[in-house]
N, C-alpha and C positions, 0 to 999 in steps of 0.2 A: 456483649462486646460490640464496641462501634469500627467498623470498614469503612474505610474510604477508598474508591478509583479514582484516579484521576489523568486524564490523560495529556501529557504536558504539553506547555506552549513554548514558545520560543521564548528568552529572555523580552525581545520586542517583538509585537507581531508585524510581519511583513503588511502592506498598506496595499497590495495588491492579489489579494486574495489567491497567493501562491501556493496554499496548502488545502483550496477544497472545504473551506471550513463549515459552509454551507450547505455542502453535497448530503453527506451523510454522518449519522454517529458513530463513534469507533466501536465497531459491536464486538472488538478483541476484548475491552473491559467489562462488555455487559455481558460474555461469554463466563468470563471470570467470574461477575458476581453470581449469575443466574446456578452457576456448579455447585459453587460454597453454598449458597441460599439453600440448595437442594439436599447439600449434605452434611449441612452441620445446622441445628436449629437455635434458635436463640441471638442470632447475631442482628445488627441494625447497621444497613448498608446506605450508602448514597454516593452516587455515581457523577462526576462532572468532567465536560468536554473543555479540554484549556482552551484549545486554538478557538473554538467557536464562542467563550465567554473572554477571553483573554488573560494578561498574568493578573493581573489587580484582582479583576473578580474573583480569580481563581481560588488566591491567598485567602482572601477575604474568607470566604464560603467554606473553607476548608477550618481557618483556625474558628468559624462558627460554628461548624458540627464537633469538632475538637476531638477525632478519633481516637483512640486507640492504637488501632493499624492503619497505616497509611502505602496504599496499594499504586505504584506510579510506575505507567507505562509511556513509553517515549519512542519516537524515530531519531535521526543523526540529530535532523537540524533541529530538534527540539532538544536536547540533551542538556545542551548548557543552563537551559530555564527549566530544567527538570534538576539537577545540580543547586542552581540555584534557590528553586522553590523547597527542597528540601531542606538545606541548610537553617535558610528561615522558619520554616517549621521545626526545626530540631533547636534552634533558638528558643522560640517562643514556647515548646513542650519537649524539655530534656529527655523525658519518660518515651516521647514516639515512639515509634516500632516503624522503621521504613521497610518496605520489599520492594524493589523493581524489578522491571521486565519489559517484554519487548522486543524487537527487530535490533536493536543499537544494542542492548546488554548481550544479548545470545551471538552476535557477531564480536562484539568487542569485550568479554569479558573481564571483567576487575575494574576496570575506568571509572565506573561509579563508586568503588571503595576510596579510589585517589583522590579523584574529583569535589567528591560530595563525603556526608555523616549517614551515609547507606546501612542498614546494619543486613541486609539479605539479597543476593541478587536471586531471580527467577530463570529459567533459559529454556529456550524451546515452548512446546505447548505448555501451558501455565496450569491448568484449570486441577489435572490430580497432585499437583506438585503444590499448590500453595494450597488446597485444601488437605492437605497431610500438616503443612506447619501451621496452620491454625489453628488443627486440632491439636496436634502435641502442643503447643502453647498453652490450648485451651486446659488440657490434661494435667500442664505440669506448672500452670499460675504464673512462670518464669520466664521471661523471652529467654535467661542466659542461662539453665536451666533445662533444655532445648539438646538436645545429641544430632544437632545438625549432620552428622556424617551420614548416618544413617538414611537421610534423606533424597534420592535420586534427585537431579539436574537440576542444582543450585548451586550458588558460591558464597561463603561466609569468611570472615575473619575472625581466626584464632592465633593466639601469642602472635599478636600484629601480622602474621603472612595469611594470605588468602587461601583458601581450599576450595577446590572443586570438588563437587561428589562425582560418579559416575552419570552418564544419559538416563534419561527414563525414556522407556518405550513410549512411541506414541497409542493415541487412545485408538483401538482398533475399531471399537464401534461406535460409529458417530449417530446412532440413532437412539444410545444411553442420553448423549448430551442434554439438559435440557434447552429450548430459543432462549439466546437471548433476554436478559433483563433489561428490553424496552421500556419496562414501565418506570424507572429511576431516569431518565431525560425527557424532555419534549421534545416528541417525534414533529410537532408542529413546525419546531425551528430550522426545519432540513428542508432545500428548498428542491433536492434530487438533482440526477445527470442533466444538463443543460438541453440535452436535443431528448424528446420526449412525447409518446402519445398521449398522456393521460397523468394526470395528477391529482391528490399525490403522488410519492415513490417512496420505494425502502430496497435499501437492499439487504441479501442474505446469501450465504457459502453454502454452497450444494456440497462441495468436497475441499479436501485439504490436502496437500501435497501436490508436485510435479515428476513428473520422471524423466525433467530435460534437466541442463547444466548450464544454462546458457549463460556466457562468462560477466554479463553486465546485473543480472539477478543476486538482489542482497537479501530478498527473502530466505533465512537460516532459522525461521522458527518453525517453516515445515519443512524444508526444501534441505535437510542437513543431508551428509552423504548416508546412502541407502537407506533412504526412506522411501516410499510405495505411497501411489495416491489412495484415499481413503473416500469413500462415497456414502452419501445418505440414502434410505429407500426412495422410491419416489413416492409412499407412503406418507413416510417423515417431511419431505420439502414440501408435499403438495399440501399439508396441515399448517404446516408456517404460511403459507400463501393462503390461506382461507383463514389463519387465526389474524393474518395483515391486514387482513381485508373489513375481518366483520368487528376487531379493535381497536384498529387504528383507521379504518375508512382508506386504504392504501387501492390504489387501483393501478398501480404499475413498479413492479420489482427487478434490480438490477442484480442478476449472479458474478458474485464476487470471487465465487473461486476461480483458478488458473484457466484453467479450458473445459469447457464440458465436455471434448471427444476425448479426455482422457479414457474414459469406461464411455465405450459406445452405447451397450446394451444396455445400461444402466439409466443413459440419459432418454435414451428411446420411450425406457418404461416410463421415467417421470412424466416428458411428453405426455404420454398417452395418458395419464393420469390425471394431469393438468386439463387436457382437451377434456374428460371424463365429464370432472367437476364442474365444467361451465359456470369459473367464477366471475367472466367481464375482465380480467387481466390482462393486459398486456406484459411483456415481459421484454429481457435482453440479458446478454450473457457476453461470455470470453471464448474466443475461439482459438483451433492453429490449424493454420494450413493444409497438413498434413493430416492422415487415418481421418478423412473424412464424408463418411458415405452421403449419397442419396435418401438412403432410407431415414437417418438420424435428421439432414436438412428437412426434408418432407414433414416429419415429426414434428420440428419444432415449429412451422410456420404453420402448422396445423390446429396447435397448443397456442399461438397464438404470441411466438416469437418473432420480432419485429424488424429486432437493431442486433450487431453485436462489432464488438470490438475483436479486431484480426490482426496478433502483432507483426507486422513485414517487417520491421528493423530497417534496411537499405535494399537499394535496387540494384545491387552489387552481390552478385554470387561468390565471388571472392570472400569478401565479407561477415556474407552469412556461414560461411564455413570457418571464418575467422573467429567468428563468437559463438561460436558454437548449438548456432538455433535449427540446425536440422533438418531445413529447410528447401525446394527449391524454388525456385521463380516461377517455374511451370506449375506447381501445386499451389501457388499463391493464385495464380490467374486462372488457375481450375477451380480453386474454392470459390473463387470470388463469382465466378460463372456461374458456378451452381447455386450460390445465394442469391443472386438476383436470379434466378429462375426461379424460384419462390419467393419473389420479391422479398428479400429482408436485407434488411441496410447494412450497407459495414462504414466500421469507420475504422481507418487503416493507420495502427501505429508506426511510426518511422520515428528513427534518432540522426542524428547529422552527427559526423564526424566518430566513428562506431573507431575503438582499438582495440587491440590483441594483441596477441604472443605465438610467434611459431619458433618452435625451438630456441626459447631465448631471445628471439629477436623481436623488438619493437613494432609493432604494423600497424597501422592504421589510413582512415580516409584522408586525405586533403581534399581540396577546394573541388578539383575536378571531379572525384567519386561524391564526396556529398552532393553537390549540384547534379549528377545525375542520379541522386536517389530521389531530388524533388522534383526531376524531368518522370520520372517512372511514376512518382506520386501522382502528378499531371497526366500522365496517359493514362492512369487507369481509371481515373475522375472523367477523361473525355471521353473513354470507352464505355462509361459508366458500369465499370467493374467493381465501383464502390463508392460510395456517396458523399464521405467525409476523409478528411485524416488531422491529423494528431502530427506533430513532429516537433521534437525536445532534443537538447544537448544532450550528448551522451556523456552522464555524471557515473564516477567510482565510488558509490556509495561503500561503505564497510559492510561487510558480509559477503560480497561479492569476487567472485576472481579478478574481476579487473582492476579492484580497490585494491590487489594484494600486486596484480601486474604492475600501475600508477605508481605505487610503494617502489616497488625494483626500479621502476627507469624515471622515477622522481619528476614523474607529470603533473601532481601537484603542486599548486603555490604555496610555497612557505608561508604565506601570511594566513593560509586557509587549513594547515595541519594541525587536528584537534579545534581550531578555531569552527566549529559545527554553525553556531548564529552567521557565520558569514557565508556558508555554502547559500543560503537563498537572500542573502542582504548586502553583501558587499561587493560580492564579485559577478559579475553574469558567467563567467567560465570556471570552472574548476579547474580544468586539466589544461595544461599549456602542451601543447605537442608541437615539436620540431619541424619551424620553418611555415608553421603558420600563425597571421597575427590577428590582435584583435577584430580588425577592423574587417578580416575577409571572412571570420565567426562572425559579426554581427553582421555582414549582409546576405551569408547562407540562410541565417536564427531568420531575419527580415521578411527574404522570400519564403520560408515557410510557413510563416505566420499569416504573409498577404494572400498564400492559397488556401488557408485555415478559415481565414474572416470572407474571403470574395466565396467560397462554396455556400456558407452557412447563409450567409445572404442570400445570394444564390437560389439553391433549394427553400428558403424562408421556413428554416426545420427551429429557429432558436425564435423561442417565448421573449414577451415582455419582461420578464420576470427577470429573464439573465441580459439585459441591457448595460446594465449597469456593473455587472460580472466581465464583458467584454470591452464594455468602455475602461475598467479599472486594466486590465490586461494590455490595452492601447497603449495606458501611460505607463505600462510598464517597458512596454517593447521601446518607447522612445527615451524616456528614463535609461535603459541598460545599453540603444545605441552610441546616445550621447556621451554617455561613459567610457561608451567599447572606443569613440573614435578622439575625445578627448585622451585618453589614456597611449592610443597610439601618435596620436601626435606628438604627446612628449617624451615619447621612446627616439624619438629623431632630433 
């Protein structure tokens, strides 16, 4: 039986390398293949990255292998070329078998039935759930043949209305999993995080799950309600980092799960484990501010932890209570003290214009609280309490509470409802919020970005390599001001 992954692209790909496509491969589909490989034999698999070969190739290379089953995983703003890409293939071979899955199906359930010639949606973790319909496929010769009900956390159409089955637990032990099918892409084509010791890079998920809610998170394929974070030995990760190393020539690895002080002791050991092995790695991870000892920072920088990313959201305490991250100022400026006391770098995510809900009501930044979340940005850059930042419009993705708040108080633009291609092509804002206009968004977006590029410079932390990643970024910021102030012009 022939499988195909494929992980979609946008009807058109954006021209400003807005989705990362260089960074890394989506290892959510190599997760998928590497399971099935593992537990069903006989099958012929082959795996392709949209956003990083584009829609043309995509097609192409797909009605080449000419699968069988056709496995499509997708985000928002890929949805409609994932919609699209299927249709065409369900043209071109009536007989298909589509599944999808992903971030956008698990949040938005059934839209692929409307949308698209879907015959299975996937939801939540994918890997024992689409290797149960494989196998029964495989058992009963018949896609329609199939007692879909039977099946935990999918959605099917029968006598034209959709069904849901019940949740399927998640997989409790993530060290059955097997890495990754790295070997169905070229790890060569990935060119890793832009600020970096050592290259190559790969990255890999020490854990899955969160146990925060923070209301701008559309992660709902681990993050659904009452779920627990889930952890690999440090056994298990520190085997991926020596099998990175000595098959793919990998000399520096990014952790992609949420935080690593979810399980302190857990990351201690890996740590130490890592330190053990004296592979020449360098590494970097995900932090939060908060439950973060000494003993765990010591550890990593020991192991040979370098960078890590620290989400601060805004420099507004109001705020952070608005969205519910848990957080406070003072543990933000304590974590940050103690990572440069073992020297490792942060690089400090911030969103402008953060919104919520307090009883119903509407809340959000204006002009004067985002401006001082990039004043705060700014102090702690002169304090050198952190070495980089990061700062993005705060978008309502689906899966998220805010996307369902956005929904209630009709923050979004009509022209941008289901319209997913235009969340990163048409519009630079999503959310219109009350009594601010374009033009005082594009010069918050501005200043964020001009303390983004003058630090990087700055610390001279960004490769040759990404020159051309930041110049494409340039013409995008003046591309989407020209727009933001064109557009407010002829509001008047």
């Amino acid at each position: 039986m022939k499988i195909q992954f494929v992980f979609a692209t946008p009807n058109n790909m954006p021209k400003y390398a807005e989705l990362g496509e260089k960074v890394s491969p989506p290892l959510g589909i190599l997760y998928l293949a590497a399971y099935l490989r593992e537990k069903i034999s006989g099958l012929e698999l082959n795996a392709i990255n949209g956003p990083r070969k584009g829609y043309e190739y995509t097609l192409k290379k797909i009605k080449e292998f000419n699968p069988e089953v056709l496995c499509v995983s997708y985000y928002s703003v890929s949805a409609l070329g994932a919609y699209k890409l299927i249709d065409e293939m369900k043209e071109f071979n009536p007989n298909l078998i589509v599944i999808v899955g992903g971030h956008h199906v698990t949040a938005l359930p059934g839209e692929s039935f409307e949308k698209s010639k879907t015959d299975l949606e996937v939801y939540s973790e994918g890997e024992v759930t689409l290797t149960e319909v494989i196998q029964e496929y495989k058992n009963k010769k018949d896609f329609k043949k199939v007692d879909f009900s039977k099946i935990l956390g999918i959605g099917y159409i029968e006598e034209g209305q959709v069904k849901i089955t019940n949740q399927r637990p998640y997989i409790e032990d993530l060290n059955s999993m097997p890495y990754p099918a790295r070997d169905l892409i070229d790890m060569t084509e990935y060119d890793g995080w832009h600020i970096s010791k050592q290259n190559p890079q790969a990255r890999v998920i020490i854990s899955r799950g969160c146990p925060y809610r923070c209301t701008f998170c559309s992660n709902k394929v681990w993050n659904r309600p009452g779920s627990k974070v889930r952890v690999r030995s440090p056994k298990n990760v520190a085997d991926e980092f020596e099998l990175l190393k000595n098959d793919y020539g990998i000399k520096e690895i990014f952790d992609d799960g949420d935080e690593l002080n979810n399980n302190i002791q857990n990351s201690i050991e890996i740590c130490n484990e890592i330190k053990r092995r004296n592979l020449g790695i360098t590494w970097k991870c995900q932090l939060r501010s908060s439950n973060l000892p000494e003993e765990l920072v010591k550890a990593m920088a020991e192991s040979s932890c370098w960078y890590v990313h620290l989400g601060i959201e805004s420099g507004n305490q109001e705020t952070l209570n608005g969205i519910k991250k848990g957080i406070t100022l003072k543990q933000v400026e304590d974590a940050c003290t103690l990572l440069a006391k073992y020297n490792i770098k942060v690089l400090g995510l911030f969103m402008l214009f953060n919104a919520w809900e307090e009883n119903g009501v509407l809340k959000f930044e204006g002009v004067k609280e985002t401006n001082n979340t990039l004043k705060y940005a700014k102090k702690l850059l002169k304090e050198k309490k952190i070495s980089y930042i990061s700062s993005s419009h705060t978008n309502p993705f689906p899966g998220s509470e805010l996307y369902n708040i956005a929904i209630r108080h009709n923050l979004i633009r009509k022209n941008l409802i289901g319209n997913w291609d235009g969340w990163i092509r048409d519009d630079m804002y999503i959310m219109d919020l009350p009594g601010i206009t374009e033009k005082e968004m594009a010069r918050m977006r501005t200043k964020g970005n001009l303390i983004i590029a003058y630090q990087l410079f700055k610390t001279r932390d960004i490769h040759f390599k990404d020159f051309i990643f930041f110049f494409k970024k340039g013409l995008k910021l003046i591309s989407d001001n020209t727009k933001a102030l064109l557009n407010n012009f002829r509001s008047y």
